[in-house]
C-alpha positions in Angstrom: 0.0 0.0 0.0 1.5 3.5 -0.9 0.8 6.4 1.9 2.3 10.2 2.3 3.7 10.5 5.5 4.7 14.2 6.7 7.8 13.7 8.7 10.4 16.1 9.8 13.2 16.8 7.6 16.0 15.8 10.3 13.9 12.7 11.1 13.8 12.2 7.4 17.8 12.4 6.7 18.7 10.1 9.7 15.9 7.7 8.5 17.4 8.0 5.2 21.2 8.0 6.2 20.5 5.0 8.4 18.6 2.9 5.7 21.5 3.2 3.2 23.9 2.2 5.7 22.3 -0.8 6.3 22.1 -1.0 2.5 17.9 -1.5 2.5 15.5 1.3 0.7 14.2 3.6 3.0 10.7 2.0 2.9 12.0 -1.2 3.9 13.5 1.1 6.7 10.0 2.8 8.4 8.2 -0.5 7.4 10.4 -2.6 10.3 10.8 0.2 12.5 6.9 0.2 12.4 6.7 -3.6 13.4 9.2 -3.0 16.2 7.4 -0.3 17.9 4.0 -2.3 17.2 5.5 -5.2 18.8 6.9 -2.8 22.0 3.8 -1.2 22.3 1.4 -2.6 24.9 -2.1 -3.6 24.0 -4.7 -1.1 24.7 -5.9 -1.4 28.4 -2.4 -3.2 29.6 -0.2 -0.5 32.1 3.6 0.0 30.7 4.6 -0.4 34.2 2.7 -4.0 34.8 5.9 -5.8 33.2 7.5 -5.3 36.0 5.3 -6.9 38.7 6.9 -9.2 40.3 10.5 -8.5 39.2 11.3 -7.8 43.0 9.8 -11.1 44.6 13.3 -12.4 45.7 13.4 -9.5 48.3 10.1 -10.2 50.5 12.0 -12.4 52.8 14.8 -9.6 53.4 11.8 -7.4 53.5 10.5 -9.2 56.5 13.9 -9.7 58.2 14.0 -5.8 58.4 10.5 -5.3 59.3 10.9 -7.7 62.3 14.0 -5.7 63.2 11.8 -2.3 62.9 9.3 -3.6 65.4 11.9 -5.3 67.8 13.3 -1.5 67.8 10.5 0.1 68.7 9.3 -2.5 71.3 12.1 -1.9 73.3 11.4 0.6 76.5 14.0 3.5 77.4 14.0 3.6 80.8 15.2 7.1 80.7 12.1 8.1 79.2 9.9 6.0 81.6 11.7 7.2 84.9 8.9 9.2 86.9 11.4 12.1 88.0 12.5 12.6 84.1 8.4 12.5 82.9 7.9 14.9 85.7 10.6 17.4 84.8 9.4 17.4 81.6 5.9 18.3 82.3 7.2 21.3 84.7 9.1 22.9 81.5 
């Protein structure tokens, strides 16, 4: 099928310049660059960012080691701050 594209001239050259390097015609050029970014593209109603669910799986277990480490933190009592003559000098600032 024959179409008129408008493309810009410095998109144009490179596109040209890149198609006789490879030694193809310049329609042969856009044509596969056309399937690549059709084949890249997702498929309506899919989220770019969805293909990389997942990808960080292997760290749940290090995740949990430093949650438990968070809570055992914060469990711990300071006795300083418990001490009934520090809470009282603190309430007569």
């Amino acid at each position: 099928m024959k179409t008129t594209l408008e493309i810009p001239d410095t998109i144009f050259r490179r596109a040209k310049s890149k198609a006789a390097e490879q030694g193809i015609p310049l329609r042969q050029f856009v044509t596969e660059a056309v399937e690549v970014k059709l084949k890249t593209t997702p498929a309506t109603g899919q989220k770019p960012w969805m293909k990389h669910m997942g990808k960080l799986k292997d760290l749940r277990k290090e995740t949990v080691r430093i949650t438990k480490v968070i809570e055992e933190a914060f469990e711990e009592v300071d006795p300083e701050m418990w001490a009934p003559e520090t809470r009282a000098s603190e309430t007569q600032d």
